[in-house]
KEVEX-820236 format. One line per 8 residues: their letters; for each residue x, y, z of N, C-alpha, C. Coordinates in nm, 3 decimals, padded with zeros to 5 digits, always signed. Layout:
! KEVEX-820236
A	X:Y:Z:X:Y:Z:X:Y:Z ~ ...
//
This chain:
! KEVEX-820236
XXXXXXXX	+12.630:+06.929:+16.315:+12.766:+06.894:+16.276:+12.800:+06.962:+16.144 ~ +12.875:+07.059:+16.153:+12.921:+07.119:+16.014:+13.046:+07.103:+16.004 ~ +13.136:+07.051:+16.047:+13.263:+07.012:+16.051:+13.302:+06.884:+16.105 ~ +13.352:+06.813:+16.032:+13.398:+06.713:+16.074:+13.594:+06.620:+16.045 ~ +13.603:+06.564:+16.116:+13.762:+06.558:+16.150:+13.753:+06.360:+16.099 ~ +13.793:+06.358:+16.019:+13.801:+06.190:+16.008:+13.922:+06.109:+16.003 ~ +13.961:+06.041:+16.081:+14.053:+05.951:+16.085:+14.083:+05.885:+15.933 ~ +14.243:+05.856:+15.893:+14.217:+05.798:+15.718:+14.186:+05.599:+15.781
XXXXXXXX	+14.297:+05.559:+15.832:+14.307:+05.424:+15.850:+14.175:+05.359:+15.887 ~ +14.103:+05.310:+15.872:+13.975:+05.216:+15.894:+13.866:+05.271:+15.913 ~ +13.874:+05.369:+15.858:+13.736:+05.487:+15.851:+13.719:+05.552:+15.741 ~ +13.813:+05.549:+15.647:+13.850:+05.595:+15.494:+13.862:+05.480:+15.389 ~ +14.034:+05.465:+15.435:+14.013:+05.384:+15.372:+14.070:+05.205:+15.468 ~ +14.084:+05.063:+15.391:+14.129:+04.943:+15.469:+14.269:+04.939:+15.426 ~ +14.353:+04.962:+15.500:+14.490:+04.994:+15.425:+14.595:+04.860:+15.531 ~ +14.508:+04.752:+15.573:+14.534:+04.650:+15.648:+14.646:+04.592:+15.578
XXXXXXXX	+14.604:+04.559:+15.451:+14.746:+04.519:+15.356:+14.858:+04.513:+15.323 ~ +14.904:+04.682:+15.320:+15.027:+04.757:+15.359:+15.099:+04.735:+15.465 ~ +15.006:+04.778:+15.630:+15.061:+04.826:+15.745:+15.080:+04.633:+15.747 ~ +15.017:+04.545:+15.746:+15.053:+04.473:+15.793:+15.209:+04.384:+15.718 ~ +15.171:+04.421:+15.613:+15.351:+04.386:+15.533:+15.417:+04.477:+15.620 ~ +15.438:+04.593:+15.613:+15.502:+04.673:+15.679:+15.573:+04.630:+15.826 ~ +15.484:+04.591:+15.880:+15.500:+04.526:+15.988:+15.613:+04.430:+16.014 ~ +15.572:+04.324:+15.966:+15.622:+04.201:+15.945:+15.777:+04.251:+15.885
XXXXXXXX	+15.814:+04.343:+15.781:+15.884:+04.383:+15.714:+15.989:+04.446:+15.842 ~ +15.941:+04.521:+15.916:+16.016:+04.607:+16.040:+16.032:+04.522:+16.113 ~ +15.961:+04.364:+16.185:+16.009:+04.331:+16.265:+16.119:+04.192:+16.235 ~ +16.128:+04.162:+16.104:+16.229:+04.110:+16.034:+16.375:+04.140:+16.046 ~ +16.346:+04.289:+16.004:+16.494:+04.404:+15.985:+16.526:+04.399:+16.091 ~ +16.507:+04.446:+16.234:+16.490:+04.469:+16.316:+16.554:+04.417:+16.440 ~ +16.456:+04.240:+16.413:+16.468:+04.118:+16.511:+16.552:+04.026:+16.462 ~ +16.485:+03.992:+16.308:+16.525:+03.832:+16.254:+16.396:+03.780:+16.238
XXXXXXXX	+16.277:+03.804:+16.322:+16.179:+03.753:+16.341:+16.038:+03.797:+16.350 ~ +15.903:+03.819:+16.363:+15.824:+03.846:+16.444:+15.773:+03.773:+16.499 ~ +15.747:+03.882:+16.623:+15.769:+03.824:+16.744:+15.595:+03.820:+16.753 ~ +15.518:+03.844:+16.705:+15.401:+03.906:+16.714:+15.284:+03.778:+16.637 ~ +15.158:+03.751:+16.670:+15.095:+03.639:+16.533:+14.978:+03.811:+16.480 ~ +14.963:+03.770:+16.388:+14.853:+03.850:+16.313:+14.722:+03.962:+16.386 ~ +14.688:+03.833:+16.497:+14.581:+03.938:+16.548:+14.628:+04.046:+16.659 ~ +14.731:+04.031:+16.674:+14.855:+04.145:+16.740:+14.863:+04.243:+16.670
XXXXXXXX	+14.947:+04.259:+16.541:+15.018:+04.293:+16.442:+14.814:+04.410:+16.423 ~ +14.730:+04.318:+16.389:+14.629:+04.386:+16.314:+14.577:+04.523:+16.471 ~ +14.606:+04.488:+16.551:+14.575:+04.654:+16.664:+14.679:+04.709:+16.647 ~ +14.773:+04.714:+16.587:+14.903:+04.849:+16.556:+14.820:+04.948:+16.481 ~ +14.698:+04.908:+16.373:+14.678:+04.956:+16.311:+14.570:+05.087:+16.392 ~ +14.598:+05.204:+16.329:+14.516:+05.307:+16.393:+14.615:+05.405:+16.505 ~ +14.658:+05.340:+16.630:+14.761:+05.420:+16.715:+14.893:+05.443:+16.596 ~ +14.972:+05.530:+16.682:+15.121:+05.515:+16.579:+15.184:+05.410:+16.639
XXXXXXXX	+15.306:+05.377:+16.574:+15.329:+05.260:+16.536:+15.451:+05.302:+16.638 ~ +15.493:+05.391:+16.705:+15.576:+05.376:+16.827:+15.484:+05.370:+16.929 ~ +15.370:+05.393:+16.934:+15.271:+05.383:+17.057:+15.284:+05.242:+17.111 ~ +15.281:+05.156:+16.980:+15.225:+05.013:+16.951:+15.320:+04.937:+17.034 ~ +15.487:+04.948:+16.946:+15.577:+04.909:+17.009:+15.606:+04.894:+17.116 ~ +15.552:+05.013:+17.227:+15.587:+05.044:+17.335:+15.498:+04.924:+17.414 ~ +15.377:+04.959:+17.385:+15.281:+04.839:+17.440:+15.346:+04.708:+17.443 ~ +15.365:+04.672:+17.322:+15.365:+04.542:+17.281:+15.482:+04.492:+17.322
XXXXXXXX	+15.619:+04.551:+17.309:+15.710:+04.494:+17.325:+15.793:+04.553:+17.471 ~ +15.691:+04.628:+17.532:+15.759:+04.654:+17.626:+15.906:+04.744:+17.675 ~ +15.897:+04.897:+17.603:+16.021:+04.948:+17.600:+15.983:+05.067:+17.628 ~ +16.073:+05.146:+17.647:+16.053:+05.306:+17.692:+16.044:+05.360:+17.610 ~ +15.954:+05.482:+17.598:+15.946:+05.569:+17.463:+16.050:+05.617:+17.452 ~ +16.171:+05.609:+17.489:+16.322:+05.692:+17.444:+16.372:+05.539:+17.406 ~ +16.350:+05.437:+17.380:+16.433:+05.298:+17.365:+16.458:+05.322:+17.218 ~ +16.577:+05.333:+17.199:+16.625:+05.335:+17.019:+16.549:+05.246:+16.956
XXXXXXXX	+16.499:+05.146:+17.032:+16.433:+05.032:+16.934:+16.333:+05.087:+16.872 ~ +16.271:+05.181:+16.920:+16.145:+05.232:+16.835:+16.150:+05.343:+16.722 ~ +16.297:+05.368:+16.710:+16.332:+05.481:+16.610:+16.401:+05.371:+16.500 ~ +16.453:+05.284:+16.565:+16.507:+05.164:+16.419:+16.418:+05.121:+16.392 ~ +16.289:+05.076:+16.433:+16.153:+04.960:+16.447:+16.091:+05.093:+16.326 ~ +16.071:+05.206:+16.350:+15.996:+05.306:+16.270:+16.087:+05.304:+16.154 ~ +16.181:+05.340:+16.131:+16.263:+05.362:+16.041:+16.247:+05.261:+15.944 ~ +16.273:+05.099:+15.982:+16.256:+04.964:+15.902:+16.136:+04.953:+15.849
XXXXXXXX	+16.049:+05.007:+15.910:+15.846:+05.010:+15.875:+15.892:+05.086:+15.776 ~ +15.933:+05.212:+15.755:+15.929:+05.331:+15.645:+15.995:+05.258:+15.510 ~ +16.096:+05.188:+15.525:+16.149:+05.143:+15.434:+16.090:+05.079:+15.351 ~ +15.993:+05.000:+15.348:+15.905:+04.921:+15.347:+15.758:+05.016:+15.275 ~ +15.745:+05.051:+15.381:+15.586:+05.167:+15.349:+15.600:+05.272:+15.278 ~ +15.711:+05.312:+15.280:+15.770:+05.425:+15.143:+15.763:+05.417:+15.052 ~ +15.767:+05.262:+15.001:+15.769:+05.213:+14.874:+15.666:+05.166:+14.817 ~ +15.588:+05.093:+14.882:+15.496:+04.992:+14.846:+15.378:+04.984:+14.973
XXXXXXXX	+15.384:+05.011:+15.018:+15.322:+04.959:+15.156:+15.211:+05.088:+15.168 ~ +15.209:+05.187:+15.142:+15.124:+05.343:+15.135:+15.080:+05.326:+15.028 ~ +15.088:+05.237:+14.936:+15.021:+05.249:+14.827:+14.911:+05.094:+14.831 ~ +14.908:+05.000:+14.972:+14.822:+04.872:+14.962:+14.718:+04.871:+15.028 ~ +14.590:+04.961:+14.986:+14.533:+04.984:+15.012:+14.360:+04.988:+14.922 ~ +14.290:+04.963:+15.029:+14.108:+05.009:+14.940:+14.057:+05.114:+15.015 ~ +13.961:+05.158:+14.918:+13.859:+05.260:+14.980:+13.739:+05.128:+15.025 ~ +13.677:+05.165:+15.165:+13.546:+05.171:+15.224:+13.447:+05.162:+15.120
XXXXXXXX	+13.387:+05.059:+15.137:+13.266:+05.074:+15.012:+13.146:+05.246:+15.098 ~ +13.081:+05.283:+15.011:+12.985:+05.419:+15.069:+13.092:+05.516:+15.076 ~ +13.189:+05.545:+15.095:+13.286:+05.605:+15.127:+13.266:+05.757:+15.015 ~ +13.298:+05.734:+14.922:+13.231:+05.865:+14.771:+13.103:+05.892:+14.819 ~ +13.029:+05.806:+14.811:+12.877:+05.870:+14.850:+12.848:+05.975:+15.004 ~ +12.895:+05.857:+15.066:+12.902:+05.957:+15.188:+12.925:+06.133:+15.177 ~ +13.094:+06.134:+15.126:+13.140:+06.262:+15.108:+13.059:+06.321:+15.031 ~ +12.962:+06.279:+14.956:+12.950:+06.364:+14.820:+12.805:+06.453:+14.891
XXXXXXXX	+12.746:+06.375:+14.963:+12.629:+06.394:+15.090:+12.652:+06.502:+15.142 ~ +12.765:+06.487:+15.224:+12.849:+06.603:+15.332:+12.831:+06.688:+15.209 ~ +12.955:+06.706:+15.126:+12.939:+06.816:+15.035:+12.816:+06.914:+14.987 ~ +12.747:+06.840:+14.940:+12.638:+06.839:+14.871:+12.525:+06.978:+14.990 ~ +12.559:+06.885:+15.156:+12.473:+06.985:+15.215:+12.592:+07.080:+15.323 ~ +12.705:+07.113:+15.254:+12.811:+07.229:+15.277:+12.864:+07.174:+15.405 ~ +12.891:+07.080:+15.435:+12.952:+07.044:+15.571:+13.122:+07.035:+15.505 ~ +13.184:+07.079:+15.622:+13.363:+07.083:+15.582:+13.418:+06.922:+15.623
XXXXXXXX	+13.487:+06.873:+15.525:+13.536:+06.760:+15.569:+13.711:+06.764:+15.573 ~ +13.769:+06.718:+15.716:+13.878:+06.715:+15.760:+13.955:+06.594:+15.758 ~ +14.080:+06.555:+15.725:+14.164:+06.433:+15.754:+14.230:+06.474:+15.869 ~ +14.221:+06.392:+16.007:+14.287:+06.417:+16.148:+14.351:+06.266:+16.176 ~ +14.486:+06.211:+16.111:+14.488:+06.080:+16.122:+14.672:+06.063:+16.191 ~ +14.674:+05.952:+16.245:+14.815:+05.917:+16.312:+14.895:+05.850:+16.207 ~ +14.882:+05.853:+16.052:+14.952:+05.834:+15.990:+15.019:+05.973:+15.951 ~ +15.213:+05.957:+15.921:+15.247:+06.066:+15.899:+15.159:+06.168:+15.767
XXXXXXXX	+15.163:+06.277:+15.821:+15.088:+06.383:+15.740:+15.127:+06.339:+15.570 ~ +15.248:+06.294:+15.535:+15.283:+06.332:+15.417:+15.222:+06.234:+15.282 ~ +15.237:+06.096:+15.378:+15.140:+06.030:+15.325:+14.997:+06.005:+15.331 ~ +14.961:+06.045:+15.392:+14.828:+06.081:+15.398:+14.760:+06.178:+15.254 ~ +14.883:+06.280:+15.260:+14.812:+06.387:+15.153:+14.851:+06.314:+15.061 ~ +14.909:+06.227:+15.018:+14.950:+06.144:+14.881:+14.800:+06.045:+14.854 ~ +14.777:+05.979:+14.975:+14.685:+05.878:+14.964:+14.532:+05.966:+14.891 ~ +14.482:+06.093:+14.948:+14.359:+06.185:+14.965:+14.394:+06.211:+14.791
XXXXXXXX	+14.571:+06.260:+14.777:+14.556:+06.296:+14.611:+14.510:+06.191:+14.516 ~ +14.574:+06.098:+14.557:+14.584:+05.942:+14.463:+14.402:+05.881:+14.455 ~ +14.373:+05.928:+14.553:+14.195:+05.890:+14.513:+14.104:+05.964:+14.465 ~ +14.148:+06.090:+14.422:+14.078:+06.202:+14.428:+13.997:+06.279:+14.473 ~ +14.025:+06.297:+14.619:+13.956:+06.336:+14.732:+13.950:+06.488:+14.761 ~ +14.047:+06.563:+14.706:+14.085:+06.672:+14.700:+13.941:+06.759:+14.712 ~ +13.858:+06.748:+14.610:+13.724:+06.839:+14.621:+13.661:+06.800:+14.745 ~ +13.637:+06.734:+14.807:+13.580:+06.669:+14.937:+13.623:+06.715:+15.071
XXXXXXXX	+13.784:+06.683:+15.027:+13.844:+06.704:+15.174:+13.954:+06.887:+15.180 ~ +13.929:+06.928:+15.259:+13.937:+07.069:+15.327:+14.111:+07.084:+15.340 ~ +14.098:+07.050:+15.459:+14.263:+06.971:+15.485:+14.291:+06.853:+15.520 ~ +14.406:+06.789:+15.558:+14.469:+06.704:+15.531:+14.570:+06.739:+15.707 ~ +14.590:+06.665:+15.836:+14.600:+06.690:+15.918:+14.724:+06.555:+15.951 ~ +14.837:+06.563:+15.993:+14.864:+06.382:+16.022:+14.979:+06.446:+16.115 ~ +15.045:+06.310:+16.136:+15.147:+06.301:+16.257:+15.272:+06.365:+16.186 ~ +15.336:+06.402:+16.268:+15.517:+06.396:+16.212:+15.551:+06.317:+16.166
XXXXXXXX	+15.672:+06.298:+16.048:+15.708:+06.213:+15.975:+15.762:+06.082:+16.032 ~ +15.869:+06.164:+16.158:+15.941:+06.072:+16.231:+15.883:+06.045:+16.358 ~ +15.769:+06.103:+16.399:+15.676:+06.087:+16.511:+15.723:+06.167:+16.594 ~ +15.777:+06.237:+16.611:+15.890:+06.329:+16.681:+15.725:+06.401:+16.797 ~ +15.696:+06.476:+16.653:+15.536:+06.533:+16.754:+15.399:+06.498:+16.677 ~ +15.328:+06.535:+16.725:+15.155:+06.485:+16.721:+15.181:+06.367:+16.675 ~ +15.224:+06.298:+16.793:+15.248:+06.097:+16.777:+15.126:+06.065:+16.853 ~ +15.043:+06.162:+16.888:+14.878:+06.094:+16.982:+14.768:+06.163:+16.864
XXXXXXXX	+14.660:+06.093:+16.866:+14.536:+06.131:+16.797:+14.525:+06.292:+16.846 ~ +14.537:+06.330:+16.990:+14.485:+06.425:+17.082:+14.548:+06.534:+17.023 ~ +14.690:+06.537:+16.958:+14.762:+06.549:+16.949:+14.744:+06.661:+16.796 ~ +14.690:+06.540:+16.716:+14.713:+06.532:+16.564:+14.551:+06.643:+16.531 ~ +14.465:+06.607:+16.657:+14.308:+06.712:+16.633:+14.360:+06.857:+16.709 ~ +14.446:+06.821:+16.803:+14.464:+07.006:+16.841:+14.562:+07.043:+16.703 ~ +14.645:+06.992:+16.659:+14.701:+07.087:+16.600:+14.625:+07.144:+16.470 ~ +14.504:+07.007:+16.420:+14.477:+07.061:+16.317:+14.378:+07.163:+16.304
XXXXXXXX	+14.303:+07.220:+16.453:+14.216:+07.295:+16.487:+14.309:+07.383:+16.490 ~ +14.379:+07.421:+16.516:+14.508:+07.530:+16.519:+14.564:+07.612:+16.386 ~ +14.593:+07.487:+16.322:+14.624:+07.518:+16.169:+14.501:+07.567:+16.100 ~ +14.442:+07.498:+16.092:+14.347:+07.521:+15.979:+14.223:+07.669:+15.952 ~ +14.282:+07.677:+15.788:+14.224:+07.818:+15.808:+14.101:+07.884:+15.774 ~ +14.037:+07.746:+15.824:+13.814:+07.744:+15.853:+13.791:+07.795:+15.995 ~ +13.694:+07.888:+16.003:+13.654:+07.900:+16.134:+13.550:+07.832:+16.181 ~ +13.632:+07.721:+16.275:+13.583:+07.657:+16.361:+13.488:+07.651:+16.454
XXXXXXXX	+13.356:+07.608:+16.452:+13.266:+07.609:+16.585:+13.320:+07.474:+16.663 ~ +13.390:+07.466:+16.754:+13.415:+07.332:+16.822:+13.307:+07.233:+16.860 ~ +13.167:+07.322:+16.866:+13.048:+07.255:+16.932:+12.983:+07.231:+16.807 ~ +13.011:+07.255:+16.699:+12.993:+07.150:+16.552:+13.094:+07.092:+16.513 ~ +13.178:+07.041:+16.565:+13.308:+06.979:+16.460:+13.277:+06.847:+16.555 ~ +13.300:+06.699:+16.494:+13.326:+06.588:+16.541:+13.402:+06.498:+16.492 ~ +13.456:+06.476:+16.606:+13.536:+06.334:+16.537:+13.501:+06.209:+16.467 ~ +13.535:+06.115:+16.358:+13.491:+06.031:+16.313:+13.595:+05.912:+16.302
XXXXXXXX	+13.592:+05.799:+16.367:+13.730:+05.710:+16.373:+13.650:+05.565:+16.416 ~ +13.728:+05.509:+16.418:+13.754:+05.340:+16.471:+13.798:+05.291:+16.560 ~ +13.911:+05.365:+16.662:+13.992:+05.305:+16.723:+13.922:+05.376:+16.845 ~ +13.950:+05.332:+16.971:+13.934:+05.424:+17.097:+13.993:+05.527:+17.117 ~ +14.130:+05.530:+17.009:+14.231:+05.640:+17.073:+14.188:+05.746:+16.981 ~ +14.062:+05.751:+16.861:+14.021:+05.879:+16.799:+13.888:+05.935:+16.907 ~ +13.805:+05.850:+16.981:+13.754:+05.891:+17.085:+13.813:+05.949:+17.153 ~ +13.888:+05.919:+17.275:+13.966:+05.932:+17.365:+14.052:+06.110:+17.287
XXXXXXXX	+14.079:+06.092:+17.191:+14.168:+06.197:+17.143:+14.057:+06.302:+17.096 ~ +13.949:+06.320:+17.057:+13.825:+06.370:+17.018:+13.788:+06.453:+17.174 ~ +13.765:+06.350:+17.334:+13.729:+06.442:+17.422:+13.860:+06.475:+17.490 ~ +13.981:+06.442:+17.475:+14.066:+06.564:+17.529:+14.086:+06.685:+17.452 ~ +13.975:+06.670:+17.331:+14.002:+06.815:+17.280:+13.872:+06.870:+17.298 ~ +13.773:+06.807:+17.405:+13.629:+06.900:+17.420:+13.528:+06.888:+17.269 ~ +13.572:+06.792:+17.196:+13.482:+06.743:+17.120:+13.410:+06.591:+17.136 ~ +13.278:+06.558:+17.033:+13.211:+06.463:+17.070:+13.295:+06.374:+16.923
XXXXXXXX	+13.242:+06.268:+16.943:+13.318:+06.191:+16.862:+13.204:+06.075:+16.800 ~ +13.220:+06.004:+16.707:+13.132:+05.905:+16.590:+13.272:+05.788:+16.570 ~ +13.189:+05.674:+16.657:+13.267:+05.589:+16.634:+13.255:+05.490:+16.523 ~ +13.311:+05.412:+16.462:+13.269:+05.362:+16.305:+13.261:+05.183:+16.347 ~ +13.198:+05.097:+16.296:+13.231:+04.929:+16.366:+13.319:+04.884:+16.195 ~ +13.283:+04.984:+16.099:+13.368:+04.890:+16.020:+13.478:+04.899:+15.964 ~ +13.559:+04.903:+16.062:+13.695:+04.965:+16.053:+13.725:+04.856:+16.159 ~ +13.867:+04.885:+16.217:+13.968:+04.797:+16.318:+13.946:+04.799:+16.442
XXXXXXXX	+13.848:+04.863:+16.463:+13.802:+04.851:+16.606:+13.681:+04.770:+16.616 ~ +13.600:+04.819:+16.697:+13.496:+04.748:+16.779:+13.404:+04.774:+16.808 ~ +13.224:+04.772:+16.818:+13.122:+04.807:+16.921:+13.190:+04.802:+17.037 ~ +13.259:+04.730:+17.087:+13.276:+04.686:+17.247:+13.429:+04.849:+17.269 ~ +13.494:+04.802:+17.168:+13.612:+04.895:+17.192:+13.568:+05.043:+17.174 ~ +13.440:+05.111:+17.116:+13.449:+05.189:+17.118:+13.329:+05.257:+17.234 ~ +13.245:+05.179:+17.288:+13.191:+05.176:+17.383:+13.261:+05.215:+17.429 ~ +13.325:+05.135:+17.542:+13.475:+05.166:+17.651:+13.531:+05.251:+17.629
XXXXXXXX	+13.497:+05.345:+17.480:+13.588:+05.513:+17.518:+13.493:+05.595:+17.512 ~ +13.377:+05.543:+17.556:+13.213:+05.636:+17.521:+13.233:+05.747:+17.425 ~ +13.204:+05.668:+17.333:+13.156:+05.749:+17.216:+13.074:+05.802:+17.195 ~ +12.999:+05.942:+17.150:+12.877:+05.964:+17.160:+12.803:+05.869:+17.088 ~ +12.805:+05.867:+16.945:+12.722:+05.813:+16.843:+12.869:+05.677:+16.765 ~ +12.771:+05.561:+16.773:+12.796:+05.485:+16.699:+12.797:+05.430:+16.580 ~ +12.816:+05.390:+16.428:+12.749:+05.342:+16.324:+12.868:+05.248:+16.294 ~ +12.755:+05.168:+16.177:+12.809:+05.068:+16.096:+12.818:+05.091:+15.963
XXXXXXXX	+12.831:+05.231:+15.928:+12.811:+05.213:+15.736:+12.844:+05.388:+15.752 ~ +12.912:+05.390:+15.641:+12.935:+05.561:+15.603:+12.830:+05.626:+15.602 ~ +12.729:+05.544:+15.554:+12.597:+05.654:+15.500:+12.510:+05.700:+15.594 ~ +12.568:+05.597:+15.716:+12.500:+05.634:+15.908:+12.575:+05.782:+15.910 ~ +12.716:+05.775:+15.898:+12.782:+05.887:+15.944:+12.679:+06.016:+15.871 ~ +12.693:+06.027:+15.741:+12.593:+06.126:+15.671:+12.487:+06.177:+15.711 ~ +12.401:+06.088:+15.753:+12.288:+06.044:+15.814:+12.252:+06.171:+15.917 ~ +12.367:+06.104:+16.043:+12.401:+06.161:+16.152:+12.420:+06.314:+16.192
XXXX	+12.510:+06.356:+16.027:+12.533:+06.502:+16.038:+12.457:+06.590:+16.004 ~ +12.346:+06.522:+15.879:+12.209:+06.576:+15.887:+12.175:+06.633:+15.987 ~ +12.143:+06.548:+16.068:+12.024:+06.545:+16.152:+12.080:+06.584:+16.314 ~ +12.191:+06.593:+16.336:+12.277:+06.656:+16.470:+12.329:+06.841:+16.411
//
């Protein structure tokens, strides 16, 4: 593994805080209400947040509701909400590992690109991380994980061995988005997903601690 692609939300950093004000905040504006209790609200986190909608509330991906529903989240997360967040304990060490034995480290995440590169500046991640990869602002395009790793294999101006680059995430949909791009993928348990959830998108390699991930790239 000399390249690797990491999801920011529950694999970076716990930014549960934010998205979930955020949340609550959009479906206020929105409804009047949420419609949703907490352990709902907490699986938005990771897919985009029109993916979510669609699921959850049952609407067509062209239903205006999900361009006002996004819009009311931004209002919210623009301000305050991109900034409520922790780093992963191991998280520095990890990277400094990777670094240390020349492996490239990538951000490939379904949060819009722009905040993302704010979050990577604001921690000082910059020496660590390579590029910086995310969704459209307005979700318009790369609104899928699958989406957000082809383009950033596209963009980016490292030459790529695909049969060393892996994905690193939490959710099923950074699996799932990892082998529609013919890569293997590292699923994380301490983040917003699951052993069980990331099983079910067969992941190659599993861990519970950043310093597994490190570990891993050693030695693969």
């Amino acid at each position: 593994m000399n390249n690797l692609f990491f999801d920011l939300d529950g694999t970076i950093i716990n930014s549960e805080i934010g998205i979930m004000k955020s949340l609550k905040y959009m479906y206020k504006k929105t409804l009047g209400y949420v419609p949703h209790d907490d352990a709902t609200l907490h699986t938005f986190i990771g897919p985009t947040i029109g993916a979510s909608i669609e699921k959850y509330d049952h609407v067509a991906p062209d239903d205006p509701f999900i361009t006002q529903s996004i819009n009311a989240f931004r209002e919210y997360y623009q301000v305050e909400g991109w900034e409520e967040y922790t780093v992963f304990d191991g998280i520095y060490d990890m990277m400094e590992s990777l670094k240390h034995a020349d492996k490239e480290i990538f951000i490939a995440t379904s949060k819009p690109e722009i905040f993302a590169k704010k979050i990577i500046d604001q921690l000082n991640m910059k020496d660590y991380v390579r590029h910086v990869f995310g969704a459209a602002e307005d979700e318009s395009i790369r609104s899928l994980k699958e989406d957000v790793i082809s383009y950033g294999i596209e963009k980016t101006s490292v030459e790529l061995d695909t049969k060393n680059l892996v994905m690193v995430g939490d959710r099923s949909s950074d699996i799932v988005g990892a082998h529609k791009n013919n890569l293997k993928a590292i699923g994380v348990t301490y983040g917003f997903g699951d052993y069980d959830e990331l099983k079910a998108a067969n992941s190659e390699w599993i861990v519970n601690s950043p310093q597994e991930i490190a570990k891993l790239a050693m030695e693969n």
